[in-house]
MDTraj code that builds the backbone (N, CA, C; nanometers):
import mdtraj as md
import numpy as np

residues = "UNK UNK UNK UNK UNK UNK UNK UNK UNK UNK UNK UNK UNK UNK UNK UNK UNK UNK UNK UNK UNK UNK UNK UNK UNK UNK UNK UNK UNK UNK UNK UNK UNK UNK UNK UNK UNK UNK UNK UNK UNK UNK UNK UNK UNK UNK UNK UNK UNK UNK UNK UNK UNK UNK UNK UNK UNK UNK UNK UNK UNK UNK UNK UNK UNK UNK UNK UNK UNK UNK UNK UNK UNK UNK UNK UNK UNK UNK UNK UNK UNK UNK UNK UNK UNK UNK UNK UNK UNK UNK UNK UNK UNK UNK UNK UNK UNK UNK UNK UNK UNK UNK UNK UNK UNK UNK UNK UNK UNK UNK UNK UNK UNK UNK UNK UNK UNK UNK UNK UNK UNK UNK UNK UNK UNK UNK UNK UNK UNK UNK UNK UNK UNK UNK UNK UNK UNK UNK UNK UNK UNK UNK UNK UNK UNK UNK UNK UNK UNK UNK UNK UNK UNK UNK UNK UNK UNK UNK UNK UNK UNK UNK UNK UNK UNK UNK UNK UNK UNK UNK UNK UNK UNK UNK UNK UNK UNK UNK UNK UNK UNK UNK UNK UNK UNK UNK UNK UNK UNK UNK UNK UNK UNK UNK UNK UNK UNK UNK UNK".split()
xyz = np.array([
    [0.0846, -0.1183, 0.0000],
    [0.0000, 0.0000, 0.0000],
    [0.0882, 0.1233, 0.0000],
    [0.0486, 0.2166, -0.1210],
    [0.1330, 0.3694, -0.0885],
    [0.0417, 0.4566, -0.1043],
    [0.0835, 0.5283, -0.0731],
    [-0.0218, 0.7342, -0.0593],
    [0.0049, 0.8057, -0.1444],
    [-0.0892, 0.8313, -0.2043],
    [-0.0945, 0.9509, -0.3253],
    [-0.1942, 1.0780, -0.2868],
    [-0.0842, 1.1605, -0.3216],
    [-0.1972, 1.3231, -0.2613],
    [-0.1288, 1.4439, -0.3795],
    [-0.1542, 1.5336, -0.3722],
    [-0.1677, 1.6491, -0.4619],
    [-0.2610, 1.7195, -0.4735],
    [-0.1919, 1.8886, -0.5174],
    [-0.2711, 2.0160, -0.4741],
    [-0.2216, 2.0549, -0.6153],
    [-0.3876, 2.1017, -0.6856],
    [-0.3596, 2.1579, -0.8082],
    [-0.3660, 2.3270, -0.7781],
    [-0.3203, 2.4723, -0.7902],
    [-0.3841, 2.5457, -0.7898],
    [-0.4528, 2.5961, -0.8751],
    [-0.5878, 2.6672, -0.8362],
    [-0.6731, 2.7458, -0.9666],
    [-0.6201, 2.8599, -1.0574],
    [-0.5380, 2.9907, -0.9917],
    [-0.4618, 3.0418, -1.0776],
    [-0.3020, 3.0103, -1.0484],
    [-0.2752, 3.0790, -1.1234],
    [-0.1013, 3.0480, -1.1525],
    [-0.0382, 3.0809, -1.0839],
    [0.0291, 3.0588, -0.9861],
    [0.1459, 3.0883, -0.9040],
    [0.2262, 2.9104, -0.8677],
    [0.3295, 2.9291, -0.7649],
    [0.3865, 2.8533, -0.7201],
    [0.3886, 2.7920, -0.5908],
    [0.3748, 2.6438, -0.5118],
    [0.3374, 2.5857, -0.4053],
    [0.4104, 2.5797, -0.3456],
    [0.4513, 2.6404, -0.2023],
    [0.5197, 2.5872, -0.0956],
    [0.5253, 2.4882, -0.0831],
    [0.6589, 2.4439, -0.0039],
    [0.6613, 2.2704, 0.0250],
    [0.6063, 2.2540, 0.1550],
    [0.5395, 2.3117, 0.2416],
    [0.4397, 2.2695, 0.3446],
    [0.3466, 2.2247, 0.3477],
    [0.2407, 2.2491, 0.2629],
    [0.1404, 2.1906, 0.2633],
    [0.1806, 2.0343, 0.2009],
    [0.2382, 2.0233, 0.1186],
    [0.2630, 1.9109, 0.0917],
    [0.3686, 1.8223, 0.1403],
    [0.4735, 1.8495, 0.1974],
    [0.5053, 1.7934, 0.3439],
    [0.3862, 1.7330, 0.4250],
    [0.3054, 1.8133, 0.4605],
    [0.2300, 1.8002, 0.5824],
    [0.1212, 1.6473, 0.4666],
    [0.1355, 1.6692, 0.3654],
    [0.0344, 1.5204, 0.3556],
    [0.1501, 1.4428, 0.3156],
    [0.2794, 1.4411, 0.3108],
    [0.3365, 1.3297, 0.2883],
    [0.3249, 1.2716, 0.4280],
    [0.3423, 1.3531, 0.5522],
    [0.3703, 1.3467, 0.6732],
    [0.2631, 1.2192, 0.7499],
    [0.1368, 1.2745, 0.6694],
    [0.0082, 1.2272, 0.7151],
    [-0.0053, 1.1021, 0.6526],
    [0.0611, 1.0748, 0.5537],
    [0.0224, 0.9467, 0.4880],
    [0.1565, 0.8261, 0.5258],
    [0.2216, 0.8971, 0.5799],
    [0.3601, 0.7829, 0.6355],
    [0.3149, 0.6459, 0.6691],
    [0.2063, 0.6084, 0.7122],
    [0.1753, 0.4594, 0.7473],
    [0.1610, 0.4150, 0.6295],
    [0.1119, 0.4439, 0.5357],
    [0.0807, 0.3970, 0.4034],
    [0.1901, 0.3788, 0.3453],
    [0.3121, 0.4460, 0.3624],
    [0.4069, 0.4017, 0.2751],
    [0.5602, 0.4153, 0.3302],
    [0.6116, 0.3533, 0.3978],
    [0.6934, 0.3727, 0.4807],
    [0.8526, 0.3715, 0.4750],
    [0.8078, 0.3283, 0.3112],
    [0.9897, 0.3012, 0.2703],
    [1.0401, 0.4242, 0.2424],
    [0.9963, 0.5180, 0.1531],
    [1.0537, 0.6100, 0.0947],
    [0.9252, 0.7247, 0.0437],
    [0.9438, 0.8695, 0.0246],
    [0.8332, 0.9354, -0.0209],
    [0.8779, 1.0446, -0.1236],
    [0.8154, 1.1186, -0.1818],
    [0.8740, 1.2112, -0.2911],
    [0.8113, 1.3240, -0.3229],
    [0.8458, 1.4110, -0.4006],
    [0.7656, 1.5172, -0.3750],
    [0.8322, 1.5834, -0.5385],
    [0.7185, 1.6564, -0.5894],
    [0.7140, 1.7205, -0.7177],
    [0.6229, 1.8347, -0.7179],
    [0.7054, 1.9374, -0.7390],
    [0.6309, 2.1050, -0.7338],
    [0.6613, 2.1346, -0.8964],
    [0.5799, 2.2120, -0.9441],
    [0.5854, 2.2806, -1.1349],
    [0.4882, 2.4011, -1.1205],
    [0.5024, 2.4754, -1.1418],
    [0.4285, 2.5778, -1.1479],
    [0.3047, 2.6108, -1.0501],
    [0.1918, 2.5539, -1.0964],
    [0.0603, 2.5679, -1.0052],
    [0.0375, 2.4451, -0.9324],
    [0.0933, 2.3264, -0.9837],
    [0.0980, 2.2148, -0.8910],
    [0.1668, 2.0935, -0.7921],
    [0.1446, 2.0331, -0.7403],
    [0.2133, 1.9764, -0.6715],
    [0.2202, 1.8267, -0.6426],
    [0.2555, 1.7314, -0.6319],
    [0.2543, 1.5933, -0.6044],
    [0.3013, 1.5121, -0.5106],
    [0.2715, 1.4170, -0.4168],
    [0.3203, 1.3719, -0.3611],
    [0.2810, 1.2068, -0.3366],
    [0.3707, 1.1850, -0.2656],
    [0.3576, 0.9963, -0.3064],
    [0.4598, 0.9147, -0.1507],
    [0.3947, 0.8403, -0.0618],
    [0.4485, 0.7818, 0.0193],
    [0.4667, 0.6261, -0.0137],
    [0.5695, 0.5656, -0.0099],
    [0.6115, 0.4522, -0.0944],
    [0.6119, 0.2766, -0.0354],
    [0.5291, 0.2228, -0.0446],
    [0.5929, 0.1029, 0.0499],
    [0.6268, 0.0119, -0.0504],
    [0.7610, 0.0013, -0.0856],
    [0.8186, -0.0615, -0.2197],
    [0.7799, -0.2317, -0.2127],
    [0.7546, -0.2919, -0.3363],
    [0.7462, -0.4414, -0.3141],
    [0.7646, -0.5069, -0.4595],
    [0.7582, -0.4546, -0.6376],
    [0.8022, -0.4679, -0.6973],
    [0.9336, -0.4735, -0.6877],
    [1.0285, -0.3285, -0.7745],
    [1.0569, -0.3069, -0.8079],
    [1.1680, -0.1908, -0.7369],
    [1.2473, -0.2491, -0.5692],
    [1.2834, -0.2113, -0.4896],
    [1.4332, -0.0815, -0.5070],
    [1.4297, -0.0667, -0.6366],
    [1.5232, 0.0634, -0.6397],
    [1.4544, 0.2004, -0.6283],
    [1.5725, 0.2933, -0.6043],
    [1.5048, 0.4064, -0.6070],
    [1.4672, 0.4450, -0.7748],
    [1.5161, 0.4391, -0.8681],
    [1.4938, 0.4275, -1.0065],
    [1.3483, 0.4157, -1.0053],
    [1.2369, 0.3073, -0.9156],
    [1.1065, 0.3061, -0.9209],
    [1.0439, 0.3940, -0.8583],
    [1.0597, 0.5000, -0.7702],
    [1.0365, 0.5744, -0.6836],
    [0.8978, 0.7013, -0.7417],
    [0.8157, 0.7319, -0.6873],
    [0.7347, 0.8351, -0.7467],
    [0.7398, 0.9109, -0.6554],
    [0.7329, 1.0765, -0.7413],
    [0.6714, 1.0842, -0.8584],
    [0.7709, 1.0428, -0.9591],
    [0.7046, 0.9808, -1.0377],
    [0.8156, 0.9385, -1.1543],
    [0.7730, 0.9957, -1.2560],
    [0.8583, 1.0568, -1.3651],
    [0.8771, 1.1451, -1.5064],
    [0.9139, 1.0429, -1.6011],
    [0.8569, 1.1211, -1.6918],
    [0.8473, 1.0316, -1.8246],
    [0.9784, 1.1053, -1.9119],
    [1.0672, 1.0398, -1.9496],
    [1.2395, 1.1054, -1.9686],
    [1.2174, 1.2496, -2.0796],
    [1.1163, 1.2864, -2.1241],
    [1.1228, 1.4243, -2.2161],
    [1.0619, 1.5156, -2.0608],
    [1.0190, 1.4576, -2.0158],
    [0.9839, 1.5762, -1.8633],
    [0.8168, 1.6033, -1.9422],
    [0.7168, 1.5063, -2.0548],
    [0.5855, 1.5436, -2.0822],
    [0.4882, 1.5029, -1.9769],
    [0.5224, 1.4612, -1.8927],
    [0.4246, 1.3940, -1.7529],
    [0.4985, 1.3424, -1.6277],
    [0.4048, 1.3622, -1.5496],
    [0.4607, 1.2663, -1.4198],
    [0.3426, 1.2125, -1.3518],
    [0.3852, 1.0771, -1.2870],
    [0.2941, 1.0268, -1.1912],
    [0.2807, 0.9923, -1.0791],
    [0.1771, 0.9576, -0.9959],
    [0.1673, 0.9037, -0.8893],
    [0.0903, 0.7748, -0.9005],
    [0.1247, 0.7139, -0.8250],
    [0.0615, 0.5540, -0.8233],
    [0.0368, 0.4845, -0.6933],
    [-0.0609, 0.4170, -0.7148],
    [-0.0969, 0.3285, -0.5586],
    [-0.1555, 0.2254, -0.6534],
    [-0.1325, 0.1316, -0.5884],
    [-0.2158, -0.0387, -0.6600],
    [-0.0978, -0.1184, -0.7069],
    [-0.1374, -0.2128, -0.7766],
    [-0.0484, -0.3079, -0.8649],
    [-0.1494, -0.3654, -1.0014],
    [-0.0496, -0.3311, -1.0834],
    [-0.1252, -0.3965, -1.2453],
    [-0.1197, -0.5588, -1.2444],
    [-0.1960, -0.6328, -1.2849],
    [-0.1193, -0.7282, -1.2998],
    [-0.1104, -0.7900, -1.4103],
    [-0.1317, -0.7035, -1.4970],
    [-0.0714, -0.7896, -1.6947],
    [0.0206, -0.6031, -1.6953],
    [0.1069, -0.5995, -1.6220],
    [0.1882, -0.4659, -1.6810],
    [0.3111, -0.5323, -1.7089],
    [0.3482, -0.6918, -1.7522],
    [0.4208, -0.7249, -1.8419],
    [0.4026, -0.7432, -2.0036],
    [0.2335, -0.7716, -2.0054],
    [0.1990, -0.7615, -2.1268],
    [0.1720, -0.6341, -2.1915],
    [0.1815, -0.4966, -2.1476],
    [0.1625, -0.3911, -2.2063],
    [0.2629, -0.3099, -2.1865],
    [0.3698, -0.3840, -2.1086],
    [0.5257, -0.3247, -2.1412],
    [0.5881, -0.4184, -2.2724],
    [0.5249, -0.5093, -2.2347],
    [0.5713, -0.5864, -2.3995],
    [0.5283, -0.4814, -2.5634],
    [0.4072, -0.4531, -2.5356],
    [0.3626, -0.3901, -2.6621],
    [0.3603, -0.2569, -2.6426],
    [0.4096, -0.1805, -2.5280],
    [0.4544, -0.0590, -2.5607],
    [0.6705, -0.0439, -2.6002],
    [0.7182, -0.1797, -2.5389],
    [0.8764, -0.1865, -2.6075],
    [0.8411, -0.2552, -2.7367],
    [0.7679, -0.2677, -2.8250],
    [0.7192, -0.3107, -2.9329],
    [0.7230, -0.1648, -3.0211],
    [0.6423, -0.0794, -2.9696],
    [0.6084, 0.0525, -3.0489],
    [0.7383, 0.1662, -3.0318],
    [0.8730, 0.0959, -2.9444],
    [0.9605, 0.2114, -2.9301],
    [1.0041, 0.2428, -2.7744],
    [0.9194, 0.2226, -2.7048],
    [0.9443, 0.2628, -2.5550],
    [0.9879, 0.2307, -2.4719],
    [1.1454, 0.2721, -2.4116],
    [1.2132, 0.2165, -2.3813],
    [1.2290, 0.2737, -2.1979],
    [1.2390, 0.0814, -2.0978],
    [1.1989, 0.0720, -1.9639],
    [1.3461, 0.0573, -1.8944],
    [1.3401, 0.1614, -1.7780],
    [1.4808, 0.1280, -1.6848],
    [1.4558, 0.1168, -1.5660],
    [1.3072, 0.0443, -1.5188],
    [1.2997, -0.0212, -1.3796],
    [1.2171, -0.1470, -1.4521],
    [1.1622, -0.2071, -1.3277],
    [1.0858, -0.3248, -1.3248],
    [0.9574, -0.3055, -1.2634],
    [0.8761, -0.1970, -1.2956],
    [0.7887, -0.1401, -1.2114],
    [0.6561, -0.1509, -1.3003],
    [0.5205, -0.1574, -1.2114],
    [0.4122, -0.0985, -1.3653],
    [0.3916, 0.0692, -1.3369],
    [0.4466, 0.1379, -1.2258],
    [0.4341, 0.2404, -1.2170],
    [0.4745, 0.2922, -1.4000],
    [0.6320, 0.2803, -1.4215],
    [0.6742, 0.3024, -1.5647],
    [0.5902, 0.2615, -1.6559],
    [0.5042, 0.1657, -1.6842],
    [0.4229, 0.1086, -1.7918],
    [0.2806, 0.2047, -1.7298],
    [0.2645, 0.2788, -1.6675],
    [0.1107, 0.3224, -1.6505],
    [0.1445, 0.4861, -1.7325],
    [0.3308, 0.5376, -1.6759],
    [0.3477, 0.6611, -1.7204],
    [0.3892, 0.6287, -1.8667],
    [0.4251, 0.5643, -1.9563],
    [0.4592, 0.5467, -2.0814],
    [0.3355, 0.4788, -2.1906],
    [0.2337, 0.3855, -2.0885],
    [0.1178, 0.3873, -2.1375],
    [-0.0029, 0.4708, -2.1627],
    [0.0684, 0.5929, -2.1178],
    [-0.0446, 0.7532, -2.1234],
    [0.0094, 0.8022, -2.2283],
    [0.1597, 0.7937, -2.2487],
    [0.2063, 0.8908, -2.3355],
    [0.1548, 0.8330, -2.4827],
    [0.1422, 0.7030, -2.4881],
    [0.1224, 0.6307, -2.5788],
    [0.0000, 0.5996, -2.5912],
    [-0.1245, 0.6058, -2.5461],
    [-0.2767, 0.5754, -2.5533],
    [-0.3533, 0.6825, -2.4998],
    [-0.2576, 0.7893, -2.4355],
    [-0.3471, 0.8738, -2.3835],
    [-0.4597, 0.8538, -2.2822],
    [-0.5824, 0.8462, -2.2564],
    [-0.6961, 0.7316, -2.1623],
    [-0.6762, 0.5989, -2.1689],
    [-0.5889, 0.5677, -2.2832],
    [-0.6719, 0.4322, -2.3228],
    [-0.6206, 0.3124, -2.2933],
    [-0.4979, 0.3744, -2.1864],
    [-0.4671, 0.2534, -2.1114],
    [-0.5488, 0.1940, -2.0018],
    [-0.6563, 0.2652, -1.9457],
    [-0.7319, 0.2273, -1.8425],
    [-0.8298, 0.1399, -1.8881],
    [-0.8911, 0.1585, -2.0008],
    [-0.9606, -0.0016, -2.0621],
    [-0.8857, -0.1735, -2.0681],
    [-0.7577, -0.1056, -2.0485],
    [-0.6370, -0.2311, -2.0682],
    [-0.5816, -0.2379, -1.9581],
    [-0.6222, -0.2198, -1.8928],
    [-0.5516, -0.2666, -1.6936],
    [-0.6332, -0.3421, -1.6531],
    [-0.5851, -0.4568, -1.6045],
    [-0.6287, -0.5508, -1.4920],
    [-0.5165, -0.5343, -1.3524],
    [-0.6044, -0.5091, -1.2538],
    [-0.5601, -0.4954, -1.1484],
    [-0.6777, -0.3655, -1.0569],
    [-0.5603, -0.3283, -0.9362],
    [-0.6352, -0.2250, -0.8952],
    [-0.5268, -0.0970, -0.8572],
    [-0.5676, 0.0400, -0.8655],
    [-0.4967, 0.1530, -0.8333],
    [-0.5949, 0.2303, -0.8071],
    [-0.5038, 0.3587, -0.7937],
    [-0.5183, 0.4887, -0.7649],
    [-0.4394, 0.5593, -0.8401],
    [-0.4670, 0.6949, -0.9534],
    [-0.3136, 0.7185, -0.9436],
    [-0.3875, 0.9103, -0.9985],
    [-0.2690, 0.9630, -1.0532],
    [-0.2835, 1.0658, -1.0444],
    [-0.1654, 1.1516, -1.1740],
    [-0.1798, 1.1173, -1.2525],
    [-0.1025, 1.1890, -1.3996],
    [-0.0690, 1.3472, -1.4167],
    [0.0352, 1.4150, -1.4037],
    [-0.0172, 1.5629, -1.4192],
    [0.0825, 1.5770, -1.5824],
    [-0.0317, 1.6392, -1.7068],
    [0.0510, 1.6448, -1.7995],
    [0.0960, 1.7904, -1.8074],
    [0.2310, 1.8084, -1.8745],
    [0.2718, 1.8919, -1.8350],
    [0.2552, 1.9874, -1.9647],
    [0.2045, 1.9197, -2.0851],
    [0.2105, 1.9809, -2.2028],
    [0.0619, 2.0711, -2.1889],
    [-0.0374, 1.9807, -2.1638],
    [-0.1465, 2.0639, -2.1696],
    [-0.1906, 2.1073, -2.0126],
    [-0.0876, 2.0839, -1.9447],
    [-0.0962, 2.1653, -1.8075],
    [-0.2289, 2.1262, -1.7027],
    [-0.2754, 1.9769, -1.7663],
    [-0.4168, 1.9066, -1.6818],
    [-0.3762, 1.7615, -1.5973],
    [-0.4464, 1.7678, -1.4808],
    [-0.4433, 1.6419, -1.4257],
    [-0.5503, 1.5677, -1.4128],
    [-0.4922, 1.4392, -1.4515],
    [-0.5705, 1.2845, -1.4681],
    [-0.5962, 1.2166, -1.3551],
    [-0.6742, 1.2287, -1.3149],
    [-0.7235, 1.1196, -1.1808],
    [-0.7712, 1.0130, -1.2382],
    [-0.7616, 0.8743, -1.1719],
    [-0.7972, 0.7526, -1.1737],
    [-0.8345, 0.6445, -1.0752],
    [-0.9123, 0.5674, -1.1042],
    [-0.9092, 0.4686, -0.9883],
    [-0.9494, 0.3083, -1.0496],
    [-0.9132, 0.2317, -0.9978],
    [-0.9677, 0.0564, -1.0725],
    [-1.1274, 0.1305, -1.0185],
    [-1.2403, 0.0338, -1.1041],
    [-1.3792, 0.0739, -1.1424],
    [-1.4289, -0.0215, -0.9719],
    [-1.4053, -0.0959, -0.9107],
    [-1.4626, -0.1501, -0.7995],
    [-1.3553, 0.0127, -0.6747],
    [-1.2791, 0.0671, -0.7179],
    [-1.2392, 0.1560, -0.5685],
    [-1.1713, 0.1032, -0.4504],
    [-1.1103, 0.0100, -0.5347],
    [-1.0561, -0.1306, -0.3864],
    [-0.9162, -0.0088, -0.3535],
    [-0.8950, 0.0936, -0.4089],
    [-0.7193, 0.1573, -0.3843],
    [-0.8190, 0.2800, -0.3690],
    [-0.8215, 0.3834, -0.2327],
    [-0.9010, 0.5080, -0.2371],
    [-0.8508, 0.6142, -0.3071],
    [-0.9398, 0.6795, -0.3508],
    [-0.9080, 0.8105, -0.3857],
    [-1.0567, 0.9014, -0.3682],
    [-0.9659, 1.0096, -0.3050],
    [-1.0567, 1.1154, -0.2452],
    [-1.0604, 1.2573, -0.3399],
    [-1.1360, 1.3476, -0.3845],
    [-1.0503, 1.4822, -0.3855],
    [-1.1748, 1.5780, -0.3406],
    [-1.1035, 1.6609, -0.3231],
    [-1.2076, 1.8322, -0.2260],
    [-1.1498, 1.9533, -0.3640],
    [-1.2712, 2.0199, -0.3599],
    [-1.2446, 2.1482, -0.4485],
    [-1.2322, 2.2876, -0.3181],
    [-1.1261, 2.3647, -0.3209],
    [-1.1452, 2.4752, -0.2009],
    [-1.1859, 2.5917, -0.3223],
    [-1.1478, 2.7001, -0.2760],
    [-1.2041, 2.8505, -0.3571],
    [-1.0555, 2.8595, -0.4265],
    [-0.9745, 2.7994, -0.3560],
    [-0.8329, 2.8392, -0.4400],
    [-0.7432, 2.7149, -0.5265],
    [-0.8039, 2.5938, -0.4871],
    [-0.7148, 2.5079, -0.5284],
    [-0.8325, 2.3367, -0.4937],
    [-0.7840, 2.2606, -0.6264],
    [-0.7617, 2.1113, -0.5916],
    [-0.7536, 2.0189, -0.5117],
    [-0.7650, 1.9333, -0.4229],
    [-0.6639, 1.8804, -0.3702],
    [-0.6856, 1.7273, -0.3801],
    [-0.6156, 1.6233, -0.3652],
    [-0.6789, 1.5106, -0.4160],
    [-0.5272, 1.4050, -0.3015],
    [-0.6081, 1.2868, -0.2625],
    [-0.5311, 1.2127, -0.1852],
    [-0.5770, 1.0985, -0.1356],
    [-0.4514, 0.9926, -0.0853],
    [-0.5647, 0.8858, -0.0599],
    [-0.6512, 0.8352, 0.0767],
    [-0.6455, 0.9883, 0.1148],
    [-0.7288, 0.9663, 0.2639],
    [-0.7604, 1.1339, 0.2832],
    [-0.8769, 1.1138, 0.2972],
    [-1.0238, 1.2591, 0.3213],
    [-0.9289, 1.4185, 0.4380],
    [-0.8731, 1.2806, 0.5344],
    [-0.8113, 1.3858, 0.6267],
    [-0.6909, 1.4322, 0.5794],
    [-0.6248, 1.4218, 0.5128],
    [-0.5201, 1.5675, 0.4379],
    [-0.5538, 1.6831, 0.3509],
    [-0.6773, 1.6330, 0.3928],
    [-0.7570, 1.8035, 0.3288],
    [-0.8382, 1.8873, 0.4162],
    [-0.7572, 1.8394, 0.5559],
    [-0.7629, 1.9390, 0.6977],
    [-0.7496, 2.0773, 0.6542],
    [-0.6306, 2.1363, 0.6184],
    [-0.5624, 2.2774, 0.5900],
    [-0.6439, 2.3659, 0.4759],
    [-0.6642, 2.2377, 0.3793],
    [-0.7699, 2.3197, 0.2818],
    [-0.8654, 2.3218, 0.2883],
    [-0.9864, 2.2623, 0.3233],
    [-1.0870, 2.3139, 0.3401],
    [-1.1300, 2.2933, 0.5101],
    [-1.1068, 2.4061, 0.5351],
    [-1.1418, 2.4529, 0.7392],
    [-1.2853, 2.4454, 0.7291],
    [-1.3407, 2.4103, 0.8092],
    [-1.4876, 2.4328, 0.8340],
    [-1.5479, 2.3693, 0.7348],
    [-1.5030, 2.2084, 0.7116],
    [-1.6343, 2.1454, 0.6496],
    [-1.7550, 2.1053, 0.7329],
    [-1.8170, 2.0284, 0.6442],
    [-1.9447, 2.0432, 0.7035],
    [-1.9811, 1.8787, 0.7243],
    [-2.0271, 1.8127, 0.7890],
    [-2.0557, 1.6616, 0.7834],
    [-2.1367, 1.6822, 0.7188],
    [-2.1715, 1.5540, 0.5869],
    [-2.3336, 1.4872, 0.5377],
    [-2.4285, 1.4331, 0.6341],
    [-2.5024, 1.4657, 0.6161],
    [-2.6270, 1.3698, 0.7202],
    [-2.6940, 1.2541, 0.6369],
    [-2.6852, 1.3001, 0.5008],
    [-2.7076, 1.1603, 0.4402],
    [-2.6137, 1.0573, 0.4369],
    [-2.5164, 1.0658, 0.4028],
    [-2.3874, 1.0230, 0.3873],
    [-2.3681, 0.9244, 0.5778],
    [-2.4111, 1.0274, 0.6553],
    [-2.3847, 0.9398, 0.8048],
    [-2.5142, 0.9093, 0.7893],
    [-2.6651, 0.8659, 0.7189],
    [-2.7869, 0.8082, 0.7536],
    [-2.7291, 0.6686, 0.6949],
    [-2.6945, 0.7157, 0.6088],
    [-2.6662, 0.5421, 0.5035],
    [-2.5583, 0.4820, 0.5796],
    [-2.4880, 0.5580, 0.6757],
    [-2.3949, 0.4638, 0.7280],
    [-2.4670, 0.4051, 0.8073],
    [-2.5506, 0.4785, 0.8692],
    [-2.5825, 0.4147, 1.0526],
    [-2.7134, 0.3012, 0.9629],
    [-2.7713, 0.3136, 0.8790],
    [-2.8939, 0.2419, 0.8232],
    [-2.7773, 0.1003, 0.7353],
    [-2.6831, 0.1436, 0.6895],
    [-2.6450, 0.0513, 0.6014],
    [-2.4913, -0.0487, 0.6546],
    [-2.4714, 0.0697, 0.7599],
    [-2.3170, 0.0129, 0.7672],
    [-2.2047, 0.0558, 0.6487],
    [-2.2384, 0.1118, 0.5937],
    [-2.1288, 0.1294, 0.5085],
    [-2.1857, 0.3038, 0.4245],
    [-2.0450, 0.3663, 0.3557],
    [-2.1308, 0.4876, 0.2525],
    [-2.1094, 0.4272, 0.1430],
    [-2.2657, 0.4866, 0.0205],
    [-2.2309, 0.3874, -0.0897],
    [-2.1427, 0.5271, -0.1444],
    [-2.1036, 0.4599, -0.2826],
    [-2.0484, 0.5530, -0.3981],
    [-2.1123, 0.7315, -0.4214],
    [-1.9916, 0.7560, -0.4151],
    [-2.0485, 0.9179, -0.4596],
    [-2.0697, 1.0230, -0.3459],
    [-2.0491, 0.9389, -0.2145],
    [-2.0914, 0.9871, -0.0907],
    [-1.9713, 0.9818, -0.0288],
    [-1.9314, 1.0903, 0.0899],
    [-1.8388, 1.0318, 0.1952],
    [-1.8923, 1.1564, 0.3093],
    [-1.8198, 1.1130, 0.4145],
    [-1.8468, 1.1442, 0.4895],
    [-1.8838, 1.3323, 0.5466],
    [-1.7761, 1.3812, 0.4658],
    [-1.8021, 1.5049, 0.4084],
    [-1.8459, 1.5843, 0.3027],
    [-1.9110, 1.6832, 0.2796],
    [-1.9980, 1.6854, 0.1705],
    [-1.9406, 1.7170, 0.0534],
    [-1.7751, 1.8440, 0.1052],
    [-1.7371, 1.8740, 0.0178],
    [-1.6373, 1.7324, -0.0669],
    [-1.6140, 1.6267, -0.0068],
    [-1.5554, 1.5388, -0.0502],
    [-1.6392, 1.4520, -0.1526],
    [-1.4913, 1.3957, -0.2678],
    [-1.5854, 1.3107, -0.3714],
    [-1.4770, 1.2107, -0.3895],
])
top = md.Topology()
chain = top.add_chain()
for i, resn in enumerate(residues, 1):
    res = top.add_residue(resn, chain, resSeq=i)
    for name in ("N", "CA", "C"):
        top.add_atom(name, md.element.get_by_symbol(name[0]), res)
traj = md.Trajectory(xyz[None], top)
């Protein structure tokens, strides 16, 4: 299990490394080997690591795609990301770990969406391209790897747990539906969490 979080901002300026410290900080149980951190202009990335592939730092996220057109974050494991590192070193694309983190960032550059029809497994992950300056959120279609994100008045924020979006949005508000379906169901379904501004 590793932690993926990131703060997009709405206009253009540049991110301190505190706030994003403070969710690498928060997500340390999740990933305990190693963590990383990527600032570019308006956004930011971060990633807490509990290595089990592909144990060099060479696999480490955020990881860049070698022209510097993307970077990613990742949580989950693929499990045919030998067969679509096969047919992306088929089309040219050339791998220097043993990771599917590398086959998820070289399978964007190369399919754009359309590697997510072609994954078996489960993740989380989080793409920021750098050409058209947008980020890609993802998740496997059952949600077995979380992903959260909150919109504030100034910024993004997206991670794999609700509470590192303490700092940005102060004064949320609990759902009452969201806690009816718990206390009636035991569980929140889809689309719901515990806070309103959360999705």
């Amino acid at each position: 299990m590793c932690g993926i979080g990131g703060i997009v901002l709405q206009q253009p300026g540049r991110l301190s490394e505190a706030p994003l410290q403070s969710m690498i900080d928060a997500m340390r149980s999740r990933g305990p080997d190693d963590s990383g951190m990527f600032i570019s202009d308006h956004v930011g990335l971060v990633h807490t690591r509990l290595a089990v592939r592909d144990l060099s730092s060479s696999a480490k996220c955020p990881m860049h795609s070698p022209g510097g057109e993307a970077s990613i974050v990742f949580n989950g494991e693929i499990y045919n990301w030998r067969e679509l590192r096969h047919s992306l070193e088929r089309a040219g694309y050339q791998f220097h770990t043993q990771s599917d983190t590398e086959v998820l960032l070289h399978g964007y550059l190369r399919w754009g969406n359309g590697p997510f029809s072609r994954l078996r497994g489960m993740f989380a992950l989080a793409i920021w391209d750098t050409r058209s300056q947008s980020l890609l959120l993802a998740r496997d279609r059952a949600g077995e790897k979380p992903l959260f994100y909150a919109e504030g008045e100034d910024a993004l924020c997206f991670a794999s747990s609700p509470r590192l979006f303490d700092p940005l949005l102060q004064g949320s508000h609990i759902s009452p539906v969201a806690v009816a379906c718990y206390l009636a169901h035991s569980f929140i379904p889809a689309l719901l969490t515990t806070y309103r501004e959360f999705l």
